[in-house]
MARNUZA-56500 format. One record per residue: residue number from 1; residue in one letter; x, y, z of N, C-alpha, C, O in turn. Coordinates in steps of 0.001 Angstrom, whole numbers, always signed. Layout:
BEGIN
<num NUM&residu A&nc1 X&nc2 Y&nc3 Z&cac1 X&cac2 Y&cac3 Z&cc1 X&cc2 Y&cc3 Z&oc1 X&oc2 Y&oc3 Z>
...
END
This chain:
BEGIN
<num 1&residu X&nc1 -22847&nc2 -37395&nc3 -10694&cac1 -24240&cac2 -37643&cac3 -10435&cc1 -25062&cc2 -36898&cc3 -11476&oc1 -24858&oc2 -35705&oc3 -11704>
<num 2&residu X&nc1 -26162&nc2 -37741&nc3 -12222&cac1 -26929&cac2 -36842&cac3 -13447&cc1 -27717&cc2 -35848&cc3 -12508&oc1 -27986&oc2 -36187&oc3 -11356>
<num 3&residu X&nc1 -28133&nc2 -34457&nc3 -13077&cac1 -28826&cac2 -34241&cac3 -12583&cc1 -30069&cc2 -34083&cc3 -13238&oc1 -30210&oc2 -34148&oc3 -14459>
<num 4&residu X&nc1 -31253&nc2 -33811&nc3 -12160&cac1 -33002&cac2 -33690&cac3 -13289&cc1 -32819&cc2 -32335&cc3 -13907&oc1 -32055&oc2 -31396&oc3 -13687>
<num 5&residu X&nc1 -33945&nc2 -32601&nc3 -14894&cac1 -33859&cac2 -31616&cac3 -15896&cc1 -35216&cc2 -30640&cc3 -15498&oc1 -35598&oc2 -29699&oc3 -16193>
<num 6&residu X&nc1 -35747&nc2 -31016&nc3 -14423&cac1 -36795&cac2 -30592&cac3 -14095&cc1 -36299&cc2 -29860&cc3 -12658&oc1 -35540&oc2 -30398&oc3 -11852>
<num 7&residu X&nc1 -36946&nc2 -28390&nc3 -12493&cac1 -36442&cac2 -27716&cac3 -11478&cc1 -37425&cc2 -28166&cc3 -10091&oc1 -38614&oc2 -28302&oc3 -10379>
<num 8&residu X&nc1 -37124&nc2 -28370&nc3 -8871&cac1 -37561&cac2 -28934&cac3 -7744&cc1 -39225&cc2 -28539&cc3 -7768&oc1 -40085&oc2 -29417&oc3 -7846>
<num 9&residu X&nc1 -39455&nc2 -27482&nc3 -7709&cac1 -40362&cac2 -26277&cac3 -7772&cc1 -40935&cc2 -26648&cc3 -8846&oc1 -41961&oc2 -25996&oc3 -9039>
<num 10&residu X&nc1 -40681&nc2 -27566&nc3 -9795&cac1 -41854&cac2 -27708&cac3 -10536&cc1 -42633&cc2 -28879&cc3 -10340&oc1 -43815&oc2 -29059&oc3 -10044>
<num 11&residu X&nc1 -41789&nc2 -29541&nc3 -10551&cac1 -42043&cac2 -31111&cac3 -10050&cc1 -43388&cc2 -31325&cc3 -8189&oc1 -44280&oc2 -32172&oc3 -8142>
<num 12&residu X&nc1 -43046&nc2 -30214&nc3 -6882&cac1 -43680&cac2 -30018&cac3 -6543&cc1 -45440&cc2 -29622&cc3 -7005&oc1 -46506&oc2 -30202&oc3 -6803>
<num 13&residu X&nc1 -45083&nc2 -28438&nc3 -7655&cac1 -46624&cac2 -27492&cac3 -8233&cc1 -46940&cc2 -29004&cc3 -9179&oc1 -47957&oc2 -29638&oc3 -8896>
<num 14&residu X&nc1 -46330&nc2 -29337&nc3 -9911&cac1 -47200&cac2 -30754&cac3 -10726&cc1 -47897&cc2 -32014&cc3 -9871&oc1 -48977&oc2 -32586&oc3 -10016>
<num 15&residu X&nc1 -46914&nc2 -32176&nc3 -9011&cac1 -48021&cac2 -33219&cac3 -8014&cc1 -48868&cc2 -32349&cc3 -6721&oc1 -49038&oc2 -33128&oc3 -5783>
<num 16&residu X&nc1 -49388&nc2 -31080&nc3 -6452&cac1 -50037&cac2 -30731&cac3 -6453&cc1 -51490&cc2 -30457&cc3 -7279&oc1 -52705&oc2 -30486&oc3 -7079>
<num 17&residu X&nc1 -50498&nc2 -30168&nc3 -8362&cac1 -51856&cac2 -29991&cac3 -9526&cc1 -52415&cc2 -31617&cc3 -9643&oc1 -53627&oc2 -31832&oc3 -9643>
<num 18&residu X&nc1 -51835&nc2 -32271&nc3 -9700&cac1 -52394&cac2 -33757&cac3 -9811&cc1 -52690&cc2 -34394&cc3 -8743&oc1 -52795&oc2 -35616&oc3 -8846>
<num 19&residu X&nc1 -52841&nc2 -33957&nc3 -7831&cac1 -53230&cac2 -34510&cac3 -6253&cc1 -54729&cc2 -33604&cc3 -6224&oc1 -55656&oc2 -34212&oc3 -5687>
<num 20&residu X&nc1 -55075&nc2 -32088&nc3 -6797&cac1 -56064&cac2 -31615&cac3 -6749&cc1 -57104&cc2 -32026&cc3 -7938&oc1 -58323&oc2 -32137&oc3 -7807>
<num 21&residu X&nc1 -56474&nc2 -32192&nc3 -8926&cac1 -57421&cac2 -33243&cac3 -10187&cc1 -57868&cc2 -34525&cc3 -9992&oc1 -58883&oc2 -34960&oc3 -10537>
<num 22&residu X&nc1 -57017&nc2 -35298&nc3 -9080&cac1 -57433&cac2 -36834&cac3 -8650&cc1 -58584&cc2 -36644&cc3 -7790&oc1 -59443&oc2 -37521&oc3 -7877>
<num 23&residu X&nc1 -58883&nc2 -35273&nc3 -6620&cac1 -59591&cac2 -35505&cac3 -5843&cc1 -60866&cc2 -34415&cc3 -6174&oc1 -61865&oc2 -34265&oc3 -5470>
<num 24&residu X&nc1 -60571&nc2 -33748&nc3 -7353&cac1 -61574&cac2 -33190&cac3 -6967&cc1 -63299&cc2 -33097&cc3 -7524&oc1 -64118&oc2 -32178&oc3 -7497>
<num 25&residu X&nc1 -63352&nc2 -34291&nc3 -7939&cac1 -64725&cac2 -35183&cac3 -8081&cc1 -65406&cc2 -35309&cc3 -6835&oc1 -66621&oc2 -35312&oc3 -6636>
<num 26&residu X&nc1 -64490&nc2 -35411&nc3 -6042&cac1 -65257&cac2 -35600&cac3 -4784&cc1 -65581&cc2 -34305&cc3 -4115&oc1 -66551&oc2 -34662&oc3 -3446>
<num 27&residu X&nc1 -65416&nc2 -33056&nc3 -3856&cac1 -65759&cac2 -31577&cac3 -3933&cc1 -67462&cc2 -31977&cc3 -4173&oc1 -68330&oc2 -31413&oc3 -3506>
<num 28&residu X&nc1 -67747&nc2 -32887&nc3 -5079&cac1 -69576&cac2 -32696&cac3 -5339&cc1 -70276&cc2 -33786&cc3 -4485&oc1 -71506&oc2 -33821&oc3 -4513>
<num 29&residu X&nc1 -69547&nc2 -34733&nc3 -3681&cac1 -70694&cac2 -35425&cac3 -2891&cc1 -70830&cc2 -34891&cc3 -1572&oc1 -70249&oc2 -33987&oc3 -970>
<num 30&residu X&nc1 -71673&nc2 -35620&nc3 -1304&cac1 -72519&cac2 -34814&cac3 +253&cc1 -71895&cc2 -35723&cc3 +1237&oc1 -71615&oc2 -36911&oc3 +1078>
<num 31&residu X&nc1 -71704&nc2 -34902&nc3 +2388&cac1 -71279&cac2 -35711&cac3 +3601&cc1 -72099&cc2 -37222&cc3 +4158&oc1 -73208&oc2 -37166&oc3 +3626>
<num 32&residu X&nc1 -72037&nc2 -38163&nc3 +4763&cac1 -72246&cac2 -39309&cac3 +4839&cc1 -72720&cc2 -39254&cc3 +6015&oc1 -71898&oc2 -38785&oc3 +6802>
<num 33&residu X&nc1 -73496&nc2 -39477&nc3 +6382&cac1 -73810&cac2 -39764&cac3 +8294&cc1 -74326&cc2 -41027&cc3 +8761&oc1 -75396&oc2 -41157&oc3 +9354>
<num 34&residu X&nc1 -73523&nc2 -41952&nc3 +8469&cac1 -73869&cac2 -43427&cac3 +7982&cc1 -73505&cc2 -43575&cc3 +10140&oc1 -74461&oc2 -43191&oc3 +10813>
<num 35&residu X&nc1 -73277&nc2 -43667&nc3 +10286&cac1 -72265&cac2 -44372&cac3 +11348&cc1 -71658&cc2 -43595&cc3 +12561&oc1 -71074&oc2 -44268&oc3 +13410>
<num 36&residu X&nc1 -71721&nc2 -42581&nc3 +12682&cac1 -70938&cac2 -41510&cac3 +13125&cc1 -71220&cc2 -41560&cc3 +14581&oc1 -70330&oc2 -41778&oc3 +15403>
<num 37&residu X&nc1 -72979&nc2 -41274&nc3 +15030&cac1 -73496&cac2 -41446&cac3 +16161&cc1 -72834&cc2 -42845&cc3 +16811&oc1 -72655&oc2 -42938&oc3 +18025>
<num 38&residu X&nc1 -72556&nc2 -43716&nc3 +16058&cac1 -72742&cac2 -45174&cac3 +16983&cc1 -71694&cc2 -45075&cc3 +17145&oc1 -71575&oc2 -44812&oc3 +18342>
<num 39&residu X&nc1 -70250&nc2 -45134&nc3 +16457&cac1 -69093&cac2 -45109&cac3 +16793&cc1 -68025&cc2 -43591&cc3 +17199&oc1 -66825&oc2 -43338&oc3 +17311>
<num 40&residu X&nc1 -69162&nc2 -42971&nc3 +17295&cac1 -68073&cac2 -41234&cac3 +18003&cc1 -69273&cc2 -40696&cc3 +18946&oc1 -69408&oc2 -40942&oc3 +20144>
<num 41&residu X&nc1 -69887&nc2 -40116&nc3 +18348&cac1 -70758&cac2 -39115&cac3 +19192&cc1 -72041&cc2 -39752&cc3 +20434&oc1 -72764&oc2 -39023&oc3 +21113>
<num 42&residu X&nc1 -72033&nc2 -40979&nc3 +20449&cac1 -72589&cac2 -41842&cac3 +21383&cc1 -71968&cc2 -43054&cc3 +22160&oc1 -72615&oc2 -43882&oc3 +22802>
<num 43&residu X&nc1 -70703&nc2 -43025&nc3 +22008&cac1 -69869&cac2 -44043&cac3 +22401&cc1 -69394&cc2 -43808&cc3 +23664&oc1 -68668&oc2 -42874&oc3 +24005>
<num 44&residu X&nc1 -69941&nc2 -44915&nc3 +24519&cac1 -69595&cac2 -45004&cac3 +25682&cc1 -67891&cc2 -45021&cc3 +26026&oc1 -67310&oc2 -44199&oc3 +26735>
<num 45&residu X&nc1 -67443&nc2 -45872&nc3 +25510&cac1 -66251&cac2 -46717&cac3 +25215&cc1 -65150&cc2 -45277&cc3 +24945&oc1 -64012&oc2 -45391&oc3 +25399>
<num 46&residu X&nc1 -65452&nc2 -44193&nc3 +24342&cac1 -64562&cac2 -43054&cac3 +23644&cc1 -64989&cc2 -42139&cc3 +25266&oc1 -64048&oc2 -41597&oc3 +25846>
<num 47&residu X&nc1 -65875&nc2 -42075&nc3 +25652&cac1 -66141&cac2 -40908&cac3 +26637&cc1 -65695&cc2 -41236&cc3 +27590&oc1 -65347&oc2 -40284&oc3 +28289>
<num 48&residu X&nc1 -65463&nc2 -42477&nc3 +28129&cac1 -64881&cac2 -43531&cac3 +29382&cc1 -63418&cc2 -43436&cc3 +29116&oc1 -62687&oc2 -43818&oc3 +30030>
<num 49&residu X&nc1 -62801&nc2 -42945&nc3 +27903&cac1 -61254&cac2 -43564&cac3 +27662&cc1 -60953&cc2 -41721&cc3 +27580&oc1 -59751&oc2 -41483&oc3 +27463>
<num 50&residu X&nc1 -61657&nc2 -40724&nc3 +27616&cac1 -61194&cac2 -39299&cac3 +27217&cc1 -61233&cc2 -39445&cc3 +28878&oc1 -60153&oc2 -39399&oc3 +29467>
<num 51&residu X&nc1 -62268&nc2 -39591&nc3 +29522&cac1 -62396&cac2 -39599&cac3 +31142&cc1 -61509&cc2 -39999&cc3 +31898&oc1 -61175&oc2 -39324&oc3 +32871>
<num 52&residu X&nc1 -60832&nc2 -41409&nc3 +31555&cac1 -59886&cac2 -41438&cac3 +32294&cc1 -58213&cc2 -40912&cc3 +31710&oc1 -57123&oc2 -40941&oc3 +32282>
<num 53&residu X&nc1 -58678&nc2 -40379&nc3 +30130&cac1 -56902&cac2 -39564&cac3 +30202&cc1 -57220&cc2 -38263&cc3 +31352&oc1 -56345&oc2 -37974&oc3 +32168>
<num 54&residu X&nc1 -58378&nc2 -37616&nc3 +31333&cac1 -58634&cac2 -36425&cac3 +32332&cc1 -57830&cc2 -36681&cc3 +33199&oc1 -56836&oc2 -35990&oc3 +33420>
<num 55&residu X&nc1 -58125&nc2 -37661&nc3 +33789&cac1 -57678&cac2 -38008&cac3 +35083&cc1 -56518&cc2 -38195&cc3 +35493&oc1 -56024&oc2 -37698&oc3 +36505>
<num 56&residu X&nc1 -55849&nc2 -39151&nc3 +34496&cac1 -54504&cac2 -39486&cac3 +34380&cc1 -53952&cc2 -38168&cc3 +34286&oc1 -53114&oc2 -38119&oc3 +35187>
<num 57&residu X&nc1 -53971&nc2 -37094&nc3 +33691&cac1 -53718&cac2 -35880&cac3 +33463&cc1 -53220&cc2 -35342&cc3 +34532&oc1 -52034&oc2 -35301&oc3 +34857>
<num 58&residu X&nc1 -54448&nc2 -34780&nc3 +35278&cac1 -55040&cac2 -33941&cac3 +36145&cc1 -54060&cc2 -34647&cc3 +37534&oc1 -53892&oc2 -34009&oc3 +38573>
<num 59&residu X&nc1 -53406&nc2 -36237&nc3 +37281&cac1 -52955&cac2 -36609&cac3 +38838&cc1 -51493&cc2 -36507&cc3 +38347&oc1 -50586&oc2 -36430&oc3 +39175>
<num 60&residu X&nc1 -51179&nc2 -36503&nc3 +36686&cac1 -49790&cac2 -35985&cac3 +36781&cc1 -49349&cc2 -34618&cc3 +37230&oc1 -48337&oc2 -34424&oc3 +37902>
<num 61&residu X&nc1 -50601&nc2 -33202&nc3 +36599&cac1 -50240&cac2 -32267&cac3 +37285&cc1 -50144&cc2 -31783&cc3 +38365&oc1 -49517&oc2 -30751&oc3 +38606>
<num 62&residu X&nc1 -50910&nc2 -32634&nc3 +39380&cac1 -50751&cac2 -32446&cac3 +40791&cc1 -49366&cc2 -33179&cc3 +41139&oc1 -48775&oc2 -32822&oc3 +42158>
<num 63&residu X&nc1 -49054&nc2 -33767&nc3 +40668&cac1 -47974&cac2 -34415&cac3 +41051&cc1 -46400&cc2 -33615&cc3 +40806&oc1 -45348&oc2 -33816&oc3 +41412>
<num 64&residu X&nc1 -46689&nc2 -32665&nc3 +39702&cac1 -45645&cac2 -31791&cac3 +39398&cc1 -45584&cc2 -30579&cc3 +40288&oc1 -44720&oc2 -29714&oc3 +40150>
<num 65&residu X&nc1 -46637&nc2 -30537&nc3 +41312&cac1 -46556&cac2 -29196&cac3 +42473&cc1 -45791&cc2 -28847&cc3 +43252&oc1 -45758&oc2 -29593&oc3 +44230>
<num 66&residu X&nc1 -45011&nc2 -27885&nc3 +43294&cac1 -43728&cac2 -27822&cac3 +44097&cc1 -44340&cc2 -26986&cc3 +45233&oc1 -45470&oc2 -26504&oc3 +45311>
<num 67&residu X&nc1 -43365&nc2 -26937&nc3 +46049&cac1 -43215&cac2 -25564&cac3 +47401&cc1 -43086&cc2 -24566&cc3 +46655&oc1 -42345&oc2 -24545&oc3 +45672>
<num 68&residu X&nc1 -43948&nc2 -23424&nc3 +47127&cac1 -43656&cac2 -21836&cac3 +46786&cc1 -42193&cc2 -21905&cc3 +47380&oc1 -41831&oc2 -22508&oc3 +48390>
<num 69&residu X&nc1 -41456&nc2 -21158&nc3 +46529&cac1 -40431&cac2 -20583&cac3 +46995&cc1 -40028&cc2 -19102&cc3 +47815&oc1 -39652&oc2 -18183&oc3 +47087>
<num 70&residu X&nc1 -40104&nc2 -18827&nc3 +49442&cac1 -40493&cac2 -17847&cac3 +49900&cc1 -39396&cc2 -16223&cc3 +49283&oc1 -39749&oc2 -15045&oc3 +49337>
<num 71&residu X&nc1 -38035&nc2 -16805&nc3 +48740&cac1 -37582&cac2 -15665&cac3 +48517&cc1 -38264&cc2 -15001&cc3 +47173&oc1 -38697&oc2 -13853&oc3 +47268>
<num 72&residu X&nc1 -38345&nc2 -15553&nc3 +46196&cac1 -39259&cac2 -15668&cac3 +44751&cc1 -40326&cc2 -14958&cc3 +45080&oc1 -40373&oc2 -13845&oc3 +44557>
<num 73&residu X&nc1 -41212&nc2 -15256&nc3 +45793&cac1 -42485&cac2 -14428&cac3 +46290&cc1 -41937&cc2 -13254&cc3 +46875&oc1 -42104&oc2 -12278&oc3 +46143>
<num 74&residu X&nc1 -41709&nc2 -13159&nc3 +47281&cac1 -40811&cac2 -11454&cac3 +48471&cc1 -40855&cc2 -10828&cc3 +46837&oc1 -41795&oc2 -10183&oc3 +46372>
<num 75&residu X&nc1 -39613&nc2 -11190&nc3 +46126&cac1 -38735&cac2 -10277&cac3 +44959&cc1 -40232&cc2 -9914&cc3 +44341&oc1 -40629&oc2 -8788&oc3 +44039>
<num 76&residu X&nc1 -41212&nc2 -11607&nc3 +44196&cac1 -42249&cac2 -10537&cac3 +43483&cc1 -43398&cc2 -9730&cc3 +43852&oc1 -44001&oc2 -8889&oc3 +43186>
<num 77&residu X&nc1 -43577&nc2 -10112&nc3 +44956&cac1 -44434&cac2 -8746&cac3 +45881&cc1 -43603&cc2 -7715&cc3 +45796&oc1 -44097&oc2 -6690&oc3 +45325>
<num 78&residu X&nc1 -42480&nc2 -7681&nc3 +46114&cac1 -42032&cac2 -6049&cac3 +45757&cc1 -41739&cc2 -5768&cc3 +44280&oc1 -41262&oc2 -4637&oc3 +44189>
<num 79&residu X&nc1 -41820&nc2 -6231&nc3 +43364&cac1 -42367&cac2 -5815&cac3 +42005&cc1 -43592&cc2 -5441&cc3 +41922&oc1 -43877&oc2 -4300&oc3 +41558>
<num 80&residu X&nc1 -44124&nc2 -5967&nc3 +42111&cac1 -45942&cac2 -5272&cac3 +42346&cc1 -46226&cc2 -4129&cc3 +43280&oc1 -47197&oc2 -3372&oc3 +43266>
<num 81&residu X&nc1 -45373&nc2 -4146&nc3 +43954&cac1 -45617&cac2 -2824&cac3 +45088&cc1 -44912&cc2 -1953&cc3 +44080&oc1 -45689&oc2 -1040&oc3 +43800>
<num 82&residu X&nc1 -44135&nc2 -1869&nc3 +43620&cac1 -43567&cac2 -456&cac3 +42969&cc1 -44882&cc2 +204&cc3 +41716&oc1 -44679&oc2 +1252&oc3 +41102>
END
């Protein structure tokens, strides 16, 4: 198998360096606030769908509730008493 003549570690740091030169023209424009309100920060549709993962959530963790276990409690009340 040939191998590269180029050590791993470099080849990395070079498409770094060229991933930070491709982008960094853009470093000078200003943020955009074209759209943002209508489709995130006022959207019914996103606050209705976070609302019902809550929920969905909140009825799986009730659903994972077990019985206290009475010996478990004893061992740890008398850890706390000492």
């Amino acid at each position: 198998m040939a191998r590269s003549h180029f050590p791993v570690w470099l080849m990395a740091v070079l498409l770094v360096l060229v991933t930070v030169a491709l982008y960094w023209p853009a470093m000078r424009c200003d943020f955009v606030n074209y759209d943002d309100n209508l489709y995130v920060t006022s959207n019914g549709d996103i606050y209705a769908a976070l609302d019902r993962r809550e929920q969905a959530a909140e009825a799986w963790r009730k659903s994972l509730s077990v019985e206290p276990n009475p010996q478990i409690q004893k061992k740890l009340s008398d850890l706390s008493a000492r």
